[in-house]
C-alpha positions as CSV (number, residue, x, y, z in Angstrom):
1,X,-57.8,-51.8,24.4
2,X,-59.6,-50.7,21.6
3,X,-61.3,-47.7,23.1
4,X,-57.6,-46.7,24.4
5,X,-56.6,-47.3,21.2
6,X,-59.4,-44.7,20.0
7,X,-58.0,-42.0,22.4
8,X,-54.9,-41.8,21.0
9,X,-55.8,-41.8,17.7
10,X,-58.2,-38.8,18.6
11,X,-55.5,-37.2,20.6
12,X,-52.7,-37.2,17.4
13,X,-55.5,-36.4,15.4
14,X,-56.3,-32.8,17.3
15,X,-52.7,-32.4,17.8
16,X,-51.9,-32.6,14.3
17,X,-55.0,-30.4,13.5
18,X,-54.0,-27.9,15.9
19,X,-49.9,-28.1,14.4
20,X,-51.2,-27.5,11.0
21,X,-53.5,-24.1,12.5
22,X,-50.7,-22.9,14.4
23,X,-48.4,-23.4,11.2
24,X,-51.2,-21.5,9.2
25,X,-51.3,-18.8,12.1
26,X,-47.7,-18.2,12.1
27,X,-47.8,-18.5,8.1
28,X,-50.5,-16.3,8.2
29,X,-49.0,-13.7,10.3
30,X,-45.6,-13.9,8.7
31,X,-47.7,-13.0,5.4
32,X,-49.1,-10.4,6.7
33,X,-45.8,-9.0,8.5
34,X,-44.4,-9.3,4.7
35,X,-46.5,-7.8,3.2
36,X,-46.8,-4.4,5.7
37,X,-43.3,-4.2,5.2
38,X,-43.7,-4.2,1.5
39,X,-46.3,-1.7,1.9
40,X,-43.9,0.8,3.9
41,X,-41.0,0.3,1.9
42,X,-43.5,1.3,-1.0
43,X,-44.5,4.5,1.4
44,X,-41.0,5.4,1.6
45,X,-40.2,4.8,-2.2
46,X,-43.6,7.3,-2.4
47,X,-42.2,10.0,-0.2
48,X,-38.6,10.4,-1.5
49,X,-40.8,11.3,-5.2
50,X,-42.8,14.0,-3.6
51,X,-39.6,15.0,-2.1
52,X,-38.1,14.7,-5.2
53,X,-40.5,16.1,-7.7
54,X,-40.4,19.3,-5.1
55,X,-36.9,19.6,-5.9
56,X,-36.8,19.6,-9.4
57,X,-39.3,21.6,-9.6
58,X,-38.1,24.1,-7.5
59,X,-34.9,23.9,-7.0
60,X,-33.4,21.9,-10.5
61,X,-30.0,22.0,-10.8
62,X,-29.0,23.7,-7.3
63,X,-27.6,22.3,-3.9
64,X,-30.8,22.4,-1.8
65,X,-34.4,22.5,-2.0
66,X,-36.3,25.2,0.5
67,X,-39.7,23.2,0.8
68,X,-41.6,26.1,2.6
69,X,-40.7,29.2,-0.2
70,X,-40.3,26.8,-3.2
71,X,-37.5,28.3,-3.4
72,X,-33.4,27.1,-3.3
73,X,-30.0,27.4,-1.2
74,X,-26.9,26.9,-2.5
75,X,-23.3,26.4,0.2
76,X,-21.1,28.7,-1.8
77,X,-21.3,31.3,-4.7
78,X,-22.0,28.0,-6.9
79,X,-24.2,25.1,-6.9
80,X,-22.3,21.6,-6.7
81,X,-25.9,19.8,-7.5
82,X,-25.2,18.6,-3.4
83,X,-28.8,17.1,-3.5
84,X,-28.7,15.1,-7.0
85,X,-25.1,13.6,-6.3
86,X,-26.6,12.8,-2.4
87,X,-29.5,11.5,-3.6
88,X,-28.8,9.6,-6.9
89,X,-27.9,6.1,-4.9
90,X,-30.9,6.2,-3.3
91,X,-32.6,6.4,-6.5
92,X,-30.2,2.9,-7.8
93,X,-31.4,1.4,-4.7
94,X,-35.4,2.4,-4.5
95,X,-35.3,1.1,-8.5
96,X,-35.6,4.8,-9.4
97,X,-34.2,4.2,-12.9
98,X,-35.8,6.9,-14.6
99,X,-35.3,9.4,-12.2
100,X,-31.8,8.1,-11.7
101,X,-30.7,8.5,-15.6
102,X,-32.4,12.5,-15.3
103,X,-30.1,13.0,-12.4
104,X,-27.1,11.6,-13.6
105,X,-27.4,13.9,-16.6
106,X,-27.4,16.8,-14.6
107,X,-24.8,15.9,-12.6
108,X,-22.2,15.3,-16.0
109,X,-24.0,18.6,-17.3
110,X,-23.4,20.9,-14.4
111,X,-20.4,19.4,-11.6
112,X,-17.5,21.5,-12.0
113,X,-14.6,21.7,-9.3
114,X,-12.6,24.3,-10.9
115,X,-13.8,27.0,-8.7
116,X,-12.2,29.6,-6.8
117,X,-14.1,29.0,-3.3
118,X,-13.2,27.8,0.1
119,X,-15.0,24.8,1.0
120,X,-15.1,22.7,3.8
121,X,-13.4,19.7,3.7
122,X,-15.5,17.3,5.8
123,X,-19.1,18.0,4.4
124,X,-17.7,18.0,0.4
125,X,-16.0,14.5,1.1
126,X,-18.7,12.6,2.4
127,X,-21.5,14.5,0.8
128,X,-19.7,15.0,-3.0
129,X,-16.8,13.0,-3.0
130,X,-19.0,9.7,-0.9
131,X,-21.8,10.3,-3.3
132,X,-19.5,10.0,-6.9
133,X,-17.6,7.5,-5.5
134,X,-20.9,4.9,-4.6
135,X,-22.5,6.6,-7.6
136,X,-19.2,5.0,-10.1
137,X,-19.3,1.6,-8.0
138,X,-23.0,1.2,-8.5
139,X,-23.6,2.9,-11.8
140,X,-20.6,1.9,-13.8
141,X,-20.0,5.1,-15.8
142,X,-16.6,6.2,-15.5
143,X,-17.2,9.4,-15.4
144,X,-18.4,9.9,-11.9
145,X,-15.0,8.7,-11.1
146,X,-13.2,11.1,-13.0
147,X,-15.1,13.9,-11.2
148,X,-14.1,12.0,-7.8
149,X,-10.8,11.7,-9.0
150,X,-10.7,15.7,-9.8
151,X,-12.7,16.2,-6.2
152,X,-9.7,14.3,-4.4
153,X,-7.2,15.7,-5.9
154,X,-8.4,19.1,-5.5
155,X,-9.2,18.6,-1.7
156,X,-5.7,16.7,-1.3
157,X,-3.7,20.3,-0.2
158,X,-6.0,20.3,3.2
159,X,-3.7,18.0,4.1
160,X,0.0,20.0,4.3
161,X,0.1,20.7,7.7
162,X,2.6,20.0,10.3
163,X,1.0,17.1,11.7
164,X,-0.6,16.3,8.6
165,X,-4.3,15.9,10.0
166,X,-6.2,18.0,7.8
167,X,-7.4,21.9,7.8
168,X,-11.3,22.8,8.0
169,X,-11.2,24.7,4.6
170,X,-9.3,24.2,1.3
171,X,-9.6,26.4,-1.7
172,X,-10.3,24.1,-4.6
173,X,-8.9,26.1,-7.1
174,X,-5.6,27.9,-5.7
175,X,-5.1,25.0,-2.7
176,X,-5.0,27.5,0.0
177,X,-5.7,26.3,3.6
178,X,-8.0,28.4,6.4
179,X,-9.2,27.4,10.1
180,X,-6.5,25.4,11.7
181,X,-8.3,24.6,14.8
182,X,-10.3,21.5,13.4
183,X,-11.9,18.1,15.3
184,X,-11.9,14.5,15.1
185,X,-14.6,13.7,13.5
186,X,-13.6,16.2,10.4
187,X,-10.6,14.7,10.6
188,X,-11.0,11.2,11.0
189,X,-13.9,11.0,8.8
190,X,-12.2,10.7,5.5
191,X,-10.9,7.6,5.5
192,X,-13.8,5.5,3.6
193,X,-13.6,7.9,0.8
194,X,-9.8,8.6,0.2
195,X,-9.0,5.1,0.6
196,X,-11.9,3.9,-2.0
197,X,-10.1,7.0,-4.4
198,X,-6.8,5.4,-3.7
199,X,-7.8,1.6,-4.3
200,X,-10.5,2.9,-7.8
201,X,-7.5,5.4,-9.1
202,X,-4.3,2.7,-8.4
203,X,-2.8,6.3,-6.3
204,X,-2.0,5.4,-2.9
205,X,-1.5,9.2,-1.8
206,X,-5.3,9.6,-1.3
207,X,-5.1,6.3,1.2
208,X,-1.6,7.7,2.5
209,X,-2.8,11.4,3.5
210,X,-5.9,10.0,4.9
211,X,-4.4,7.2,7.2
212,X,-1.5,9.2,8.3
213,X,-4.2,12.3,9.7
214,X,-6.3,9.3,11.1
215,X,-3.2,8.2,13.0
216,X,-1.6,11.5,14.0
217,X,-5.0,12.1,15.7
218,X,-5.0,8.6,17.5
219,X,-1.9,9.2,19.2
220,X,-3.1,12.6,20.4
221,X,-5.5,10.4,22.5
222,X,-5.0,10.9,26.0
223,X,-3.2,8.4,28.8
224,X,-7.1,7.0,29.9
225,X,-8.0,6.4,26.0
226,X,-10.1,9.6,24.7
227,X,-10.0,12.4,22.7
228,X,-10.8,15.8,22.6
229,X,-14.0,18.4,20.9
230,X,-11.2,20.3,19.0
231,X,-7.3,19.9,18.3
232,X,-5.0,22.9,16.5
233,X,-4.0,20.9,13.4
234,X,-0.7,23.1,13.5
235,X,0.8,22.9,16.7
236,X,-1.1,19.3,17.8
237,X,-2.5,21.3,21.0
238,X,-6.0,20.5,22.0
239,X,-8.1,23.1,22.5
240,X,-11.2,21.8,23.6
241,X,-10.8,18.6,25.9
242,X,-14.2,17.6,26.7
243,X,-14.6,14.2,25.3
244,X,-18.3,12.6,24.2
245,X,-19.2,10.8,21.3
246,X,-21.7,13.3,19.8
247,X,-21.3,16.1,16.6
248,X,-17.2,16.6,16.2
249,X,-16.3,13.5,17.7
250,X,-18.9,11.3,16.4
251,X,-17.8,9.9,12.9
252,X,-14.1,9.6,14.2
253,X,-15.1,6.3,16.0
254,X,-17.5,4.9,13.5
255,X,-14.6,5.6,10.6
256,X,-11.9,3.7,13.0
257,X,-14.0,0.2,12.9
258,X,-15.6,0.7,9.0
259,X,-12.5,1.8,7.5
260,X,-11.6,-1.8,9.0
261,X,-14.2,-3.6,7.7
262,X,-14.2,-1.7,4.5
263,X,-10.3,-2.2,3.8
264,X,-8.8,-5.1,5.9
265,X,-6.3,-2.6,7.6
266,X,-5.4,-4.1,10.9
267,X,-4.1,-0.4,11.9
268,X,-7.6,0.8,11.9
269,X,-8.5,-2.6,13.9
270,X,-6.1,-1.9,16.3
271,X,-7.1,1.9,16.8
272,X,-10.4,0.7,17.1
273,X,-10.2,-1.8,19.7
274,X,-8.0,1.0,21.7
275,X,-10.8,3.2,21.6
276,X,-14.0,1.6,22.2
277,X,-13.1,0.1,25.4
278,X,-12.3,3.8,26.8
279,X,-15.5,5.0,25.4
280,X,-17.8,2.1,27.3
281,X,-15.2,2.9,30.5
282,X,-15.8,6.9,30.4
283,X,-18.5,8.0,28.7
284,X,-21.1,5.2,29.1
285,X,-23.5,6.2,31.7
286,X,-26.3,4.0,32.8
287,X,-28.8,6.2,34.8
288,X,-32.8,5.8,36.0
289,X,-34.0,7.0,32.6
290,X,-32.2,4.4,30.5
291,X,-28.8,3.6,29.1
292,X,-27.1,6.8,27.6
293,X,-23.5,8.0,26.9
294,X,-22.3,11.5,28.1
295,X,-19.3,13.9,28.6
296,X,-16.3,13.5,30.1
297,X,-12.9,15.4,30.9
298,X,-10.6,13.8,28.5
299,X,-7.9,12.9,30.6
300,X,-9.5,12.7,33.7
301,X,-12.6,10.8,32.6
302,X,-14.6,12.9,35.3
303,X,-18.2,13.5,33.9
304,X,-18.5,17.2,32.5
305,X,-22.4,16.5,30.9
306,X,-25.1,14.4,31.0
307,X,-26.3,15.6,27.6
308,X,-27.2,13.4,24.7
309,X,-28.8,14.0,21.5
310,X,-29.9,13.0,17.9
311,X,-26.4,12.7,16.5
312,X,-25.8,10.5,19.3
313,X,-28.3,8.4,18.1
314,X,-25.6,6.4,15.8
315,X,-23.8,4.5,18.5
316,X,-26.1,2.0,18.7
317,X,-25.8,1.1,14.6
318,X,-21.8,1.1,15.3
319,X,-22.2,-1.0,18.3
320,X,-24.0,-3.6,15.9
321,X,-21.1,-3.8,13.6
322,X,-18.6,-4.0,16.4
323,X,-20.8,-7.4,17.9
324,X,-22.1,-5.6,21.0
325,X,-25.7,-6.2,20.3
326,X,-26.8,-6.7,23.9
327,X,-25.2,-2.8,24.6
328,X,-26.8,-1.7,21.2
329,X,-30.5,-2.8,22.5
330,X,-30.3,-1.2,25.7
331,X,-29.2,2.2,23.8
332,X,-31.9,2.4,21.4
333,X,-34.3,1.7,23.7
334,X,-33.1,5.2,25.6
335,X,-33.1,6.6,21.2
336,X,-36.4,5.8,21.1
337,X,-37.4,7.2,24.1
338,X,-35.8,10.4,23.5
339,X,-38.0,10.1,20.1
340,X,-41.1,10.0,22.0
341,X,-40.6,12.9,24.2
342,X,-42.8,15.5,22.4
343,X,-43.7,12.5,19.1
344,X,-40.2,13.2,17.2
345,X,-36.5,13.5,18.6
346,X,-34.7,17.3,19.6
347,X,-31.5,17.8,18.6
348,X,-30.5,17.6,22.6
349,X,-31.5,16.6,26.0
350,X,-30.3,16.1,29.3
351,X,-30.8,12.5,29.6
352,X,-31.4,12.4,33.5
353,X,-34.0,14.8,34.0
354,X,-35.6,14.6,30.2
355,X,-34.8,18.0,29.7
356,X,-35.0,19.2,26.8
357,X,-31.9,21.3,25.7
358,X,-32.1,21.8,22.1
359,X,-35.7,22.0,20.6
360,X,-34.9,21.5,16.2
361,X,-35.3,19.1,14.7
362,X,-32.6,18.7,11.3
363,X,-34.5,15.7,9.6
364,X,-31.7,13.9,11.0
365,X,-31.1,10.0,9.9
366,X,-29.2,8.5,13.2
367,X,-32.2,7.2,14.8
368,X,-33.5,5.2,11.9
369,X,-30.0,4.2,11.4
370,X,-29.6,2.5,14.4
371,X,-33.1,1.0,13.7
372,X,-32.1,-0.3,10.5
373,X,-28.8,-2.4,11.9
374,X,-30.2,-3.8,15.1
375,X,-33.6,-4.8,13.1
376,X,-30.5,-6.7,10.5
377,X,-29.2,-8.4,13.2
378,X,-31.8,-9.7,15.3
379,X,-34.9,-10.0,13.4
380,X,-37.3,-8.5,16.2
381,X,-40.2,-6.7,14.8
382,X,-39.9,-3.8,17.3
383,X,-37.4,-2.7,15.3
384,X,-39.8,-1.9,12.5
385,X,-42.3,-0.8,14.7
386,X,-39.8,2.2,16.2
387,X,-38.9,3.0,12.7
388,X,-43.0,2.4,11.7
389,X,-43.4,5.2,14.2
390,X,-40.2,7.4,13.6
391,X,-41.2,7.4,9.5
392,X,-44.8,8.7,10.4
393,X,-43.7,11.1,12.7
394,X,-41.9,12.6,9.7
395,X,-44.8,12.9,7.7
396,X,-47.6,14.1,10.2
397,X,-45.0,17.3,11.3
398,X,-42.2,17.5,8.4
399,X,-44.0,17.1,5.1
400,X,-44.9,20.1,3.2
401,X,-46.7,20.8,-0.4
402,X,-43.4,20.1,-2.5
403,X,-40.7,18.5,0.2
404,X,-40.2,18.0,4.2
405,X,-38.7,20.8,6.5
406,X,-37.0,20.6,9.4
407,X,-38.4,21.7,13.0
408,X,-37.4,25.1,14.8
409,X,-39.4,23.5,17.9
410,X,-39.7,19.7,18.3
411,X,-43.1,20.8,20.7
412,X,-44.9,23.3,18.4
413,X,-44.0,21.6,15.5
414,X,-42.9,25.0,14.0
415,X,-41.5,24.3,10.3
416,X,-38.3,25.8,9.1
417,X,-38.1,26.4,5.8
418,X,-35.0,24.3,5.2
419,X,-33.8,20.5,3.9
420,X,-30.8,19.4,3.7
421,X,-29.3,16.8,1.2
422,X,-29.3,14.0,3.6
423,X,-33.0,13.6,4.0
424,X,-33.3,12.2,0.9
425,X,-29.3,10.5,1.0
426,X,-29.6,9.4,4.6
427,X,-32.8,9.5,6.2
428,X,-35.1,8.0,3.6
429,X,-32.9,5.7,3.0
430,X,-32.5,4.4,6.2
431,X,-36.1,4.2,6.3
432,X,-36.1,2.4,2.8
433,X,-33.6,-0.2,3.8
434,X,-35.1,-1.2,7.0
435,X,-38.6,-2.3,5.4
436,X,-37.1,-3.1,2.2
437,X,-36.5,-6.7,1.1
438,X,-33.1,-7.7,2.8
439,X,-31.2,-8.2,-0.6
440,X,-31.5,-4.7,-1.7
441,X,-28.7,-4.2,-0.3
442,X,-26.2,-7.0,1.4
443,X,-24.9,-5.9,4.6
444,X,-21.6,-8.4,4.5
445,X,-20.4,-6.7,0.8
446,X,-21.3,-2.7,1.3
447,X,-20.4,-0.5,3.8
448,X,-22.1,2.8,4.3
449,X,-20.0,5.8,4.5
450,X,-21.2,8.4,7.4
451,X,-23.6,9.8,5.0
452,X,-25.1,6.4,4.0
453,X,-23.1,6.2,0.5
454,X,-22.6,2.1,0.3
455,X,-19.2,1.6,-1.1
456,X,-17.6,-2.0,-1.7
457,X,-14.3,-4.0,-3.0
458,X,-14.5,-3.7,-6.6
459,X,-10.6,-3.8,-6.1
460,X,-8.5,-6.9,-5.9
C-alpha cells in the first residue's frame, strides 16, 4: 500500500511539474508572440515617419509626395493638402501627437474649397470629406467640421440629376455637373460620409441625397440580383453590364452593410442582405487554385471573366463584418496566394491559370485589410504572419530614400515614382492596427470608411 501510495504521489507530482512547464511554455510563448507584435507595430509607427518626414520635406503643403524625384503632384490646379488631411488620423491613432498638431495647422492654414475646378466626386468624399469628418470626431476642433460642412455642401449639386444618383464631376465653385455615365461604387460609396455630415451638422439633406442615390441604384439591380460596371445617371440605362465585385463595383457592397452598422438603417440592411446572396450565387467561383470571385453577365449570371485582383482583395474584410468567417478564410487564403506570386500582389490575375494580367503594383491596402479583420475575429497568428510577410515585402521593393513608390512591374520590381495618399491613410494603417494593441482602436464603436477614416456615433 505504501509503495502504491508512493506512485501516485510521484505521478501528481510530475504531472503537476510538467502543468506548471507547459503553463510557462505557453506563457513564455505568448510573451514572446506579445512582444513581436509590439515590435512590428513599432516598425510600422517607424515607417509611416520616414514616409512622413519625406513628405514634408519634399512635398509640404501639397497633395502628394513623388518619393523617387523628391519632388510633388497635386490632382487639380491647387493643392487640397490630400496627404495631411489622409494621413492626420493615422497620426491620432500611431500617438503621433506632435506630428499630428504640425499637420493640423497646415490643414486650417491652407484647405480652401472655394475654387473654380471640377473635381471628382468619389475620391474628394472619401479622401477629403472621410478624412475632416474622422479628423473632427477624433480631434475635437470644430473646425475640421466646418471645412466638412463647406466640402458637403459644395459637392451637394452632383446630386440634381434625374434619378438623383450622383454625376462623376462637380464644380465646387459654380455647381456645374460633367460625365453622366458614372458606377456603383462612385455612387454608392458616399453614404458613410454624407450621413455622418447629416447626423454632425443636424441637416438631413446630406443623409437624404446620399440614401436616395444609394437606393435609385439598388433598384436598377437586375431580376437575378446584380449590378452593372457603369449606369448613365441621366437616363438610368446601364451601359456596361458586366457584374464583379472589383474597382467600380467594389465599395457599393461594402457601403450597403457599413452604412448599416454605422447608422441602424434597416434600408441599407435590407439592400444588403438582397445583394450578398446574389454575389456568393454569381460571382463566387471555387476553382483548383483556391476560392476566388469573378465576372459575370449581369442578368444572366453567365461567367464573362475569371479575373481577380488587388482591389478584390477586400471581400474577405466585408465578409468578416457580415459573419461569414468560414468564406472569408478560404478567400484570403487565395489573397495571399496571389501575394506570393512574384513576393508582392499585381494589380490583376487570372485566377485559374495564375496568369498574370496586370503587373503594378499601387501600394494598395486591401490585402492587409482583409488581414487585419479576420486576425480580429479569430485570433490565429497566421494572420499576422501574412501581414508579417505583406509589410516586409513593402519595404524590401517599395521603400525609397524619402518615401515608398509604387511598382510599374510586380516581377522586376521596377519603381514608379508615385504615392498616393492612401499609403500612409490606408495601407500603414492597416498594417498598424493589425499588430497594434487591440484597444487602439475598438472594432464594435468605429467603423472604417472605404479609405480607412474610423467614424463613430457621437450623435444621439
Amino acid at each position: 500500500m505504501a509503495v502504491t501510495a508512493d506512485l501516485q504521489k510521484d505521478s501528481i507530482m510530475k504531472t503537476y511539474i510538467g502543468v506548471i512547464f507547459l503553463s510557462l511554455l505557453i506563457f513564455g510563448c505568448e510573451k514572446n508572440h506579445k512582444s513581436e507584435k509590439e515590435a512590428m507595430a513599432e516598425q510600422v509607427k517607424a515607417e509611416f515617419r520616414h514616409t512622413w518626414n519625406g513628405y514634408k520635406q519634399y512635398a509640404w503643403g501639397e497633395d502628394e509626395l513623388l518619393p523617387l524625384s523628391g519632388s510633388y503632384r497635386n490632382w487639380y490646379d491647387t493643392s487640397f493638402v490630400m496627404t495631411p488631411v489622409d494621413a492626420f488620423d493615422t497620426m491620432l491613432l500611431m500617438g503621433m501627437e506632435e506630428e499630428a498638431e504640425e499637420t493640423k495647422e497646415l490643414i486650417f492654414e491652407s484647405l480652401n474649397f472655394d475654387q473654380d475646378i471640377f473635381v471628382q466626386v468619389f475620391e474628394v468624399n472619401i479622401r477629403l470629406l472621410g478624412g475632416l469628418l474622422s479628423a473632427y470626431q477624433m480631434d475635437g476642433d470644430e473646425r475640421f467640421l466646418t471645412l466638412a460642412e463647406d466640402l458637403g455642401n459644395r459637392l451637394l449639386p452632383a446630386f440634381d440629376s434625374p434619378t438623383g444618383m450622383p454625376y462623376v464631376r462637380v464644380n465646387l465653385r459654380t455647381g456645374e455637373t460633367e460625365w453622366p455615365v458614372n458606377n456603383p461604387a462612385e455612387i454608392g460609396t458616399l453614404m458613410l460620409e454624407f450621413g455622418s455630415l447629416s447626423k454632425l451638422t443636424g441637416n438631413p439633406e446630406f443623409y437624404t441625397k446620399a440614401k436616395n442615390a444609394v437606393q435609385a441604384l439598388f433598384n436598377k439591380r437586375s431580376e437575378i440580383g446584380l449590378v452593372g460596371t457603369t449606369i448613365d445617371v441621366e437616363t438610368g440605362e446601364w451601359q456596361n453590364t458586366e457584374s464583379h465585385i472589383s474597382g467600380r463595383i467594389d465599395s457599393y457592397y461594402e457601403y450597403l452593410l457599413k452604412s448599416w452598422l454605422l447608422f441602424e438603417d434597416k434600408d441599407f440592411l435590407t439592400m444588403w442582405e438582397a445583394s450578398i446572396p446574389a454575389v456568393n450565387t454569381y460571382l463566387l467561383d471555387r476553382v483548383e487554385s483556391g476560392t476566388w470571385y469573378g465576372y459575370a453577365d449581369m442578368y444572366t449570371g453567365e461567367r464573362t471573366r475569371t479575373h481577380y485582383g488587388a482591389l478584390d482583395a477586400f471581400m474577405p474584410g466585408l465578409l468578416v463584418l457580415a459573419d461569414q468567417i468560414e468564406l472569408a478564410k478560404e478567400l484570403q487564403e487565395s489573397n495571399f496566394k496571389m501575394w506570393q506570386l512574384t513576393g508582392i500582389e499585381p494589380e490583376a490575375i487570372d485566377y485559374v491559370n495564375m496568369e498574370i494580367l496586370s503587373d503594378a503594383y499601387f501600394l494598395r491596402p486591401e490585402n492587409l485589410e482583409s488581414a487585419y479583420y479576420l486576425y480580429g475575429a479569430t485570433g490565429d497568428a497566421k494572420y499576422l504572419e501574412m501581414g508579417k510577410v505583406m509589410f516586409q515585402s513593402l519595404i524590401e521593393y517599395c521603400k525609397t530614400d524619402i518615401g515608398y513608390a509604387e511598382l510599374e512591374d510586380v516581377r522586376t520590381k521596377e519603381q514608379k515614382d508615385a504615392m498616393q495618399s492612401f499609403f500612409l491613410a490606408e495601407t500603414l494603417k492597416y498594417a498598424y492596427l493589425l499588430f497594434a494593441e487591440e484597444n487602439v482602436l475598438d472594432p464594435d464603436k468605429y467603423v472604417l470608411n472605404t479609405e480607412a477614416h474610423p467614424l463613430t456615433k457621437t450623435w444621439p
